[in-house]
N, C-alpha and C positions, 0 to 999 in steps of 0.2 A: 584614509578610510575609503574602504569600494562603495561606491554606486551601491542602491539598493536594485535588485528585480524586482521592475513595477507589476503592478495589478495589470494592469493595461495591456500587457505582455501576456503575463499567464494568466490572468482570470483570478476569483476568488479562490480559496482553501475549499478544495472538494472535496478533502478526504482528511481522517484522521487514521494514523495506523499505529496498532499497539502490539508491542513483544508480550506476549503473554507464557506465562509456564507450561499450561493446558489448555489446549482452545475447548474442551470440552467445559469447563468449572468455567472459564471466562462469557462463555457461550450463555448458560445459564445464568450467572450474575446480571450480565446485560439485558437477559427475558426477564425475570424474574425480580428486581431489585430496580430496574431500570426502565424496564415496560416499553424495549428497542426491542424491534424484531419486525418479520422473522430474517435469520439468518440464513444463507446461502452457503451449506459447507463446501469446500474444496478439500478432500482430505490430502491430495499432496498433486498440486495442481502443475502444469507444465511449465519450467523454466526453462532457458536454452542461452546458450552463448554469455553464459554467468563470466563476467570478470571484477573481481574484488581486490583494490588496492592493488591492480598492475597485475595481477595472477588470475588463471581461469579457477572456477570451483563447479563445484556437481552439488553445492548445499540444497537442502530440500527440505519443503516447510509446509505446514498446514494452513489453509485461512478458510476466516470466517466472514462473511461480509454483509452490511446490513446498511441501511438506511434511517437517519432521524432527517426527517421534509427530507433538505437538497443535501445533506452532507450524507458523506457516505464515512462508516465504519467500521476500519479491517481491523479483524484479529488476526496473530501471528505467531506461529507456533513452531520455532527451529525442532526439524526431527533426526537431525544428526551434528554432527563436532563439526561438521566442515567449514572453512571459514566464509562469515558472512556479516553481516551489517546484523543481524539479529542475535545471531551469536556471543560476539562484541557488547552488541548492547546488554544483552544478558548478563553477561559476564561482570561488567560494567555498572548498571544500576537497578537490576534485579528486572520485573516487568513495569512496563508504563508507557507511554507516549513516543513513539520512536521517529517519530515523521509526521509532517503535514504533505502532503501532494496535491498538486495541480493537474488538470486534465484540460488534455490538449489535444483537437485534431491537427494541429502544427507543428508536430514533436522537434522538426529543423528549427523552427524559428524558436522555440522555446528554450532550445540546446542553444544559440546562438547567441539569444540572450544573454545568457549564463555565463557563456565563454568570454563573451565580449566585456564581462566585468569581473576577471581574471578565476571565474568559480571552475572548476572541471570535476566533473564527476568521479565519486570514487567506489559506485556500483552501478553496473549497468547490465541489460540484458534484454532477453525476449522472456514474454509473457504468455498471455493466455489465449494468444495465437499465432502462428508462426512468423507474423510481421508487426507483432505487438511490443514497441521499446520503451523501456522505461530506465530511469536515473537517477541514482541518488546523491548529493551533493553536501558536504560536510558542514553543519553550524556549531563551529568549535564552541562557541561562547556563548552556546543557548543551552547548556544541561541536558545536551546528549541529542536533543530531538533534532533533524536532519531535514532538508528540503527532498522529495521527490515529484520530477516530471512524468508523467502516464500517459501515453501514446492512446487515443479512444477511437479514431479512427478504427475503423474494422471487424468494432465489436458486434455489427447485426446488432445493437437495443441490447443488449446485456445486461449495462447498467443502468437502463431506462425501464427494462423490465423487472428490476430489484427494488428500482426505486417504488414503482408502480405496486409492487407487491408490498412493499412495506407500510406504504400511505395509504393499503386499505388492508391493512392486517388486523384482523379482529382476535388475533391470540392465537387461534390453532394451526396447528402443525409450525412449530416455531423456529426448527431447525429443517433446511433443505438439501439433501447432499449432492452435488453435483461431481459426477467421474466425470473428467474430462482425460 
């Protein structure tokens, strides 16, 4: 049996991320049902140097992102066939839980980790800045949900300012759209 990857290494679960059908109906459920918000949309935010299972891809997705206190809340919404870790998982178990992720200004050490107890990633890429990596890592025998590492260096407060907006959100304006 491998080694577990300690907390110690990557920190607590910062994130929960979910494959959703429509981030627009998921969007709402979570304001309105759930009284999470406000949301941060991306409506098809910048990926780059996508590689899935050994192959590049050009997949492209929607999210929604929000804060309850310290955890943070993505929605994800595949907006075309192209092959992805979303896609799959759609495919696969309809919408739900797809990941927990970790955020890391040590994205080396955190990769290192991983590797060092035989894990290698089987998505990776840049994100929502052009030196921003992230990783996803297979948990065959957990019911689909997957580990991701999140590179946070770089973000300028990004998600210190989502957090911030969310722990003093008194309801209005519950969705935010951000072109990036």
């Amino acid at each position: 049996m491998e080694a577990p990857v300690t907390a110690t290494v990557l920190g607590p679960i910062a994130q929960l991320g979910y494959v959703v059908d429509d981030v627009s109906v998921a969007m709402e459920y979570w304001i309105e049902s759930l009284d999470v918000g406000p949301f941060f949309y991306l409506p098809s935010p910048p990926l780059n140097d996508l590689v899935y299972r050994g192959e590049p891809t050009g997949a492209r997705i929607a999210v929604a992102i929000t804060y309850s206190g310290d955890l943070q809340v993505e929605l994800i919404q595949p907006l075309d066939d192209q092959a992805s870790p979303y896609r799959d998982f759609r495919l696969a178990f309809g919408s739900g839980l797809h990941h927990i992720a970790h955020f890391t200004n040590e994205f080396d050490t955190a990769m290192a980790a991983y590797l060092a107890r035989g894990r290698t990633p089987y998505y990776e890429g840049r994100g929502l800045t052009a030196d921003q990596r992230f990783a996803y890592f297979d948990s065959p025998s957990h019911g689909g949900t997957v580990n991701e590492v999140v590179e946070t260096s770089g973000f300028g407060g990004f998600f210190e300012h989502m957090r911030a907006q969310s722990a003093s959100w008194d309801g209005t304006d519950p969705i935010r759209t951000i072109d990036i």
